[in-house]
C-alpha positions in Angstrom: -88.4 -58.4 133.7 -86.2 -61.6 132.9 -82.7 -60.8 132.5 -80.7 -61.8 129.8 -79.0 -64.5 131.6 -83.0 -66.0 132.3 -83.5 -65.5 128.9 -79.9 -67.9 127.7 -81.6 -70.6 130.3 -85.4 -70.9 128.8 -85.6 -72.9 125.5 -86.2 -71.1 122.6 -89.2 -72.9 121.7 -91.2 -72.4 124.3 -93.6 -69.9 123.5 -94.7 -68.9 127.1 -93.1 -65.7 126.9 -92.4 -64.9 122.8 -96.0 -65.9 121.7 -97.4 -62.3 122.5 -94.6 -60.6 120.9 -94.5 -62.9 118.3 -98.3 -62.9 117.2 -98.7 -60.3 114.9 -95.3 -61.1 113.1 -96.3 -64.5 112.7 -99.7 -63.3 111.3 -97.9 -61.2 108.5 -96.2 -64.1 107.8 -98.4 -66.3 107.1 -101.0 -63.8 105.2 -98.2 -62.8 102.7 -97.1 -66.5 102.2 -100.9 -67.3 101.9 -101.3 -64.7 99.6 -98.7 -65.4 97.5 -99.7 -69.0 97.1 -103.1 -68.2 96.3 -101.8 -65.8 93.6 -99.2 -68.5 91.9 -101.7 -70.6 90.2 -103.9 -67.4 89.1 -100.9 -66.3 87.3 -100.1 -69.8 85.8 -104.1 -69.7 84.6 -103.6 -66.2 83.3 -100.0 -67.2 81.1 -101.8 -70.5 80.0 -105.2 -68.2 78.7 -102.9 -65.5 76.7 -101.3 -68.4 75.2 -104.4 -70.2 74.1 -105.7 -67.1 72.5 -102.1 -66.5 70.2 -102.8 -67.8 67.2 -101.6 -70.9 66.1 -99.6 -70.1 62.1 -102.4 -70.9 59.6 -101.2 -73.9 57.1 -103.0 -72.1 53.9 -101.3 -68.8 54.8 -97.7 -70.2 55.1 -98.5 -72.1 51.8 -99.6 -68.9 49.9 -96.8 -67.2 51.1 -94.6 -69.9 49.9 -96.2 -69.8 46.6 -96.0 -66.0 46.7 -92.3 -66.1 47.6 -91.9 -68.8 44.5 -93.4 -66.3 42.1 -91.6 -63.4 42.7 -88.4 -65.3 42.4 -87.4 -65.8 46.1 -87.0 -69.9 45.6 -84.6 -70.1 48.5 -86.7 -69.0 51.0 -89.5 -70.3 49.3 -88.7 -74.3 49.2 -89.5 -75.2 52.6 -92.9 -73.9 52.4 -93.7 -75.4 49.5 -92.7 -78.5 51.1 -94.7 -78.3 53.8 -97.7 -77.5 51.7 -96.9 -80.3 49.1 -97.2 -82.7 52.2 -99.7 -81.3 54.8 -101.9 -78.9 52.8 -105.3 -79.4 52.9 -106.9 -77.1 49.8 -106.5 -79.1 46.8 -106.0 -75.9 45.0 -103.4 -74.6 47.3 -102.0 -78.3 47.2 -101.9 -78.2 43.0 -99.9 -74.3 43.1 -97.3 -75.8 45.3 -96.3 -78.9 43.1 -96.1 -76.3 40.5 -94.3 -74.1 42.0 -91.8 -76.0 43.8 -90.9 -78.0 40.5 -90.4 -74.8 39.0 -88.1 -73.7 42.1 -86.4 -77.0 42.4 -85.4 -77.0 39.3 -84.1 -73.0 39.4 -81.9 -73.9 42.7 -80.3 -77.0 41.4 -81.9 -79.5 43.9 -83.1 -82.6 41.3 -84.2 -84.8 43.6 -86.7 -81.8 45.3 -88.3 -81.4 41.7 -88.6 -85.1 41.2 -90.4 -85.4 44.3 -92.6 -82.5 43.3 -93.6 -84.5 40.5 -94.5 -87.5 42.1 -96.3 -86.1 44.4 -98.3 -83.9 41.6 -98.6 -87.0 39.6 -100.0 -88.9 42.8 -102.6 -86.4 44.0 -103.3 -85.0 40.1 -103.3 -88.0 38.2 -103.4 -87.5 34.4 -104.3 -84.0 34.8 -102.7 -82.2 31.4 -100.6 -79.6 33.2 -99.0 -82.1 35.3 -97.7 -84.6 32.7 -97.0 -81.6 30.1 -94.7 -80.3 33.4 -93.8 -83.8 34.3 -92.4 -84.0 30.2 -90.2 -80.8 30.4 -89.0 -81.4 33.6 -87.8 -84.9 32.8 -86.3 -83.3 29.1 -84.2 -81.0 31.3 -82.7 -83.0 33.5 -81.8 -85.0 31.3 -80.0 -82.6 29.3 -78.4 -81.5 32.2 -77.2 -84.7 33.5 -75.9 -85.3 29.8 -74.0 -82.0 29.9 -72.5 -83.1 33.1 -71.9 -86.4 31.3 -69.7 -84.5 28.8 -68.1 -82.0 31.1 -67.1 -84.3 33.5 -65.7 -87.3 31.3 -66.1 -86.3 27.7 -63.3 -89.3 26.6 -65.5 -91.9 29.1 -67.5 -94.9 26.7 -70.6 -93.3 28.2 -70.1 -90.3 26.8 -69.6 -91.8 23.2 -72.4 -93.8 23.8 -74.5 -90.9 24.5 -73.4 -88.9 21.2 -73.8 -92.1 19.3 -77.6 -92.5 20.6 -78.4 -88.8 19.8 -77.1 -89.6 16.0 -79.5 -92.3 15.8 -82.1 -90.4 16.5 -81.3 -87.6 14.0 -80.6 -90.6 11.6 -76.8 -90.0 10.9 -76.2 -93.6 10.7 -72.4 -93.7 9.7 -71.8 -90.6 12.3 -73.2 -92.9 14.8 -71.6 -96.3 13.6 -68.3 -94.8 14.1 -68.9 -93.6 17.7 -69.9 -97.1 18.5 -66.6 -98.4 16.9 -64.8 -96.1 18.7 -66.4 -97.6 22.1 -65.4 -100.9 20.7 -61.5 -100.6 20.0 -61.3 -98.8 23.7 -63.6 -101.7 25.3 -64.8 -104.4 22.8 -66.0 -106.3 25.7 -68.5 -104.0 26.8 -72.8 -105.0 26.7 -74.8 -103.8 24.2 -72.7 -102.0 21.9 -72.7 -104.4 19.1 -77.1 -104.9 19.6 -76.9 -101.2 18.7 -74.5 -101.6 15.8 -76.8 -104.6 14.5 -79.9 -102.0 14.8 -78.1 -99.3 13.2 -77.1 -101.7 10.7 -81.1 -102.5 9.6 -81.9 -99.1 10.2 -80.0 -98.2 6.6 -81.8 -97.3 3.9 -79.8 -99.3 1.8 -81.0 -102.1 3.7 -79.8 -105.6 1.6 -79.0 -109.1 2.6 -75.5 -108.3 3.1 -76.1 -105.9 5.4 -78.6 -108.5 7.0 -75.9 -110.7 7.7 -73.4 -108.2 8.9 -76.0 -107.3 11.4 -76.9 -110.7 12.3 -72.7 -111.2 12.8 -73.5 -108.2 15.2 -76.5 -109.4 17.3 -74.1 -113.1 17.8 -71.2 -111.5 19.3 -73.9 -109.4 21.5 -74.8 -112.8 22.7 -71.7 -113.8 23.1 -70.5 -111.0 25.5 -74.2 -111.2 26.7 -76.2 -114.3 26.6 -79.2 -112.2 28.3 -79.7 -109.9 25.7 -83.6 -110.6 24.4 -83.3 -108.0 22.5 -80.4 -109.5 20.7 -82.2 -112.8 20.5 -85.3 -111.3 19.2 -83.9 -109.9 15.8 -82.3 -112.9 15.2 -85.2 -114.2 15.5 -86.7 -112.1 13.1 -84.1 -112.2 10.7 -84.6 -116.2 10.6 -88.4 -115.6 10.3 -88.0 -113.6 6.9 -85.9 -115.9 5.5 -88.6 -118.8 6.7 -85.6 -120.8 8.5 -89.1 -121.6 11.1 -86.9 -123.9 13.5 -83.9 -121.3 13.8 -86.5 -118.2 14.4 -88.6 -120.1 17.2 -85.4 -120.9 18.8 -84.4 -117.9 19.1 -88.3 -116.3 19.9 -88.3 -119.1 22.4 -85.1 -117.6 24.4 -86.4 -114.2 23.8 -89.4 -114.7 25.9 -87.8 -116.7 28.7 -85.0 -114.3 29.0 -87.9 -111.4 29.2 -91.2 -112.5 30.8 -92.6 -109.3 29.7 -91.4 -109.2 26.1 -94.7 -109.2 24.5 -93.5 -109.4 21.1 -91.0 -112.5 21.4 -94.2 -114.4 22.6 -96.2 -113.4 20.0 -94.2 -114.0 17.2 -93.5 -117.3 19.0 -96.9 -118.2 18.9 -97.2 -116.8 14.9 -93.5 -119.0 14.0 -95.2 -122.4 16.0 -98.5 -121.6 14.0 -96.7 -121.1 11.1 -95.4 -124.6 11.2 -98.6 -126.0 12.2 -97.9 -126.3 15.5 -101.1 -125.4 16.5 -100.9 -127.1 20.2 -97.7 -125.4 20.9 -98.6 -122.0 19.9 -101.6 -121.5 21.8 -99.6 -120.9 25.4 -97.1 -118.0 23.5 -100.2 -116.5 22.1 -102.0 -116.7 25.2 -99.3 -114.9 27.0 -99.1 -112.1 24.5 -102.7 -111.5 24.3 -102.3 -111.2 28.5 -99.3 -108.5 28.1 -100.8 -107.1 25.1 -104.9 -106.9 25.4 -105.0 -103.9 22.9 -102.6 -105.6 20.4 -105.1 -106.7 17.8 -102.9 -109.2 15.8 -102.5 -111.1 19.3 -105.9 -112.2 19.2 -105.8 -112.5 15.9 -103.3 -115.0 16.0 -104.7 -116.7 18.9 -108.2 -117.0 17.3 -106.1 -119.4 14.4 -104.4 -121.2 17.3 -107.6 -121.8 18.6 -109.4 -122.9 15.3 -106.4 -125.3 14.2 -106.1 -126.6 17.3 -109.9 -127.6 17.6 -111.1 -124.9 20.3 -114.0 -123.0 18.1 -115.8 -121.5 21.1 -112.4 -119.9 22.2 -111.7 -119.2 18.5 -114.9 -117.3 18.2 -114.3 -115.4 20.9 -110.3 -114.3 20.2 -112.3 -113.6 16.4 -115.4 -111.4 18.1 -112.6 -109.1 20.0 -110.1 -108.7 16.6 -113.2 -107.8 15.0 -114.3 -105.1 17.6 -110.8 -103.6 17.4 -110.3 -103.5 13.9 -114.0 -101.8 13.5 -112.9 -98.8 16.3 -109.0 -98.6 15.4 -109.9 -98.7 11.6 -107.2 -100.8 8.8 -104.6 -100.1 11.9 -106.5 -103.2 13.7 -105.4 -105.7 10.5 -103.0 -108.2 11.0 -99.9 -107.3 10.4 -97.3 -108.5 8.1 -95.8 -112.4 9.1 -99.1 -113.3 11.0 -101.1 -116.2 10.3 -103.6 -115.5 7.7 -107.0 -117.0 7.9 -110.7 -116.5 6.9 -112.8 -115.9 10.6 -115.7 -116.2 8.8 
């Protein structure tokens, strides 16, 4: 036997003597390492099949529970879902209950903007679909009556606030009520835009319409222009005013600013066109005309008027044409498609 001093003098790697004791240790060893190696990655395998066969949350069951939630009055908890379903859905149907319902919980929760972008999204996907714009109407209505509320808790005294009351007593046709709230603007800030263009339109908006009250009105729409010169609206009924009165050169001058201060004002370039034509400025009318018939294609008098451009001017085939269309019009829209009153009068025929 080696003694234990023999044993302190060997190297401990050498296996000459250990290896047979050693052996089956070494054997163990390596089997249970082995064996636990070899079992790792069935494990891993295993985890990764249970978790492939959980189910993965089903989009149109989250979006009927949403709309679920909506309907029995649980908005709070329902909004996200709805959400989610408004954007990712894939069941039209499904899609269509969300909108509704999510306007409808928008608008219970307080959150505007949410219902808005209901709405556009219903209006995107839906378009012209009767239940959407007859939502889309009272949607719109109410916040609007809520942001006027606002309007008048917040800052009843504020211009805006006047301005608000005044507009709502036009519209019931309280004209003095209304003329006084605009005055009252006007001694507080007589500077500020488009309070005297409303006092000139409440002004022509009197039964007791007369030229004194014309001119008042037109005194109105001047000092509009004065506080602001881009005002079309403002230059329009002058414009008008001049037109009844037959003062041609004072109406087209003012038409004339109308349409370049608005490039979409359809009527400042047809009653351009109409005021040129009027003066026999048949050349000169036909671009006005031209450009009112492209912003208003439905408008029967703009062709119409164009069709006598065309004639006086010397252009028959286009005048036949502009003649053809009035005529089509006036035979579906019935005596609604005549010319109205202050545009150039002439025989097609």
């Amino acid at each position: 036997m080696i003694g234990q001093a023999s044993l302190r003098r060997l190297p401990f790697f050498m296996p000459r003597y250990f290896y047979p004791a050693l052996f089956p240790l070494i054997l163990f060893l390596c089997g249970f390492l082995c064996l636990a190696s070899a079992q790792v990655p069935e494990k891993s395998v295993a985890e990764k099949t249970v978790a492939k066969k959980v189910p993965a949350p089903d989009a149109s069951s989250s979006a009927k529970q949403a709309v679920d939630l909506a309907k029995t009055g649980h908005c709070k908890e329902a909004l996200p879902g709805l959400k989610k379903a408004a954007q990712h859905g894939a069941d039209p149907a499904l899609k269509r209950d969300a909108g509704f319902a999510g306007v409808r919980c928008a608008m219970a929760t307080g959150e505007s903007e949410a219902a808005v972008d209901f709405l556009r999204f219903l209006n995107r996907e839906f378009p012209r679909d009767p239940d959407v714009l007859y939502l889309a109407v009272h949607t719109y209505s109410d916040l609007s009556t809520r942001a006027s509320l606002e309007l008048a808790t917040t800052a009843p005294a504020s211009p805006q606030a006047h301005q608000l009351n005044a507009e709502a007593l036009e519209v019931q046709g309280k004209w003095d009520e209304a003329e006084k709230e605009y005055r009252q603007i006007l001694n507080e800030n007589p500077r500020m835009p488009g309070i005297h263009y409303k006092l000139g339109r409440i002004l022509l908006s009197k039964p007791d319409f007369s030229p004194a009250v014309a001119e008042q009105a037109k005194g109105e729409f001047q000092q509009e222009l004065e506080i602001d010169p881009s005002n079309a609206g403002a230059e329009y009924v002058l414009g008008a005013l001049a037109r009844q009165n037959q003062q041609w050169d004072e109406a087209i001058q003012h038409f004339s600013r109308a349409a370049k201060l608005d490039a979409g004002f359809g009527d400042a370039f047809l009653d351009l066109g109409t005021s040129l034509v009027s003066v026999k400025k048949y050349s000169e009318a036909i671009p006005p005309l031209e450009t009112a018939v492209k912003l208003e294609p439905q408008n029967p008098t703009a062709h119409y008027s164009l069709a006598v451009a065309y004639r006086r001017g010397g252009r028959q085939t286009d005048a036949d044409r502009e003649f053809a269309i009035h005529r089509k019009m006036t035979e579906q829209n019935g005596p609604g498609g005549e010319p109205q009153p202050g545009s150039p009068q002439e025989n097609p025929n």
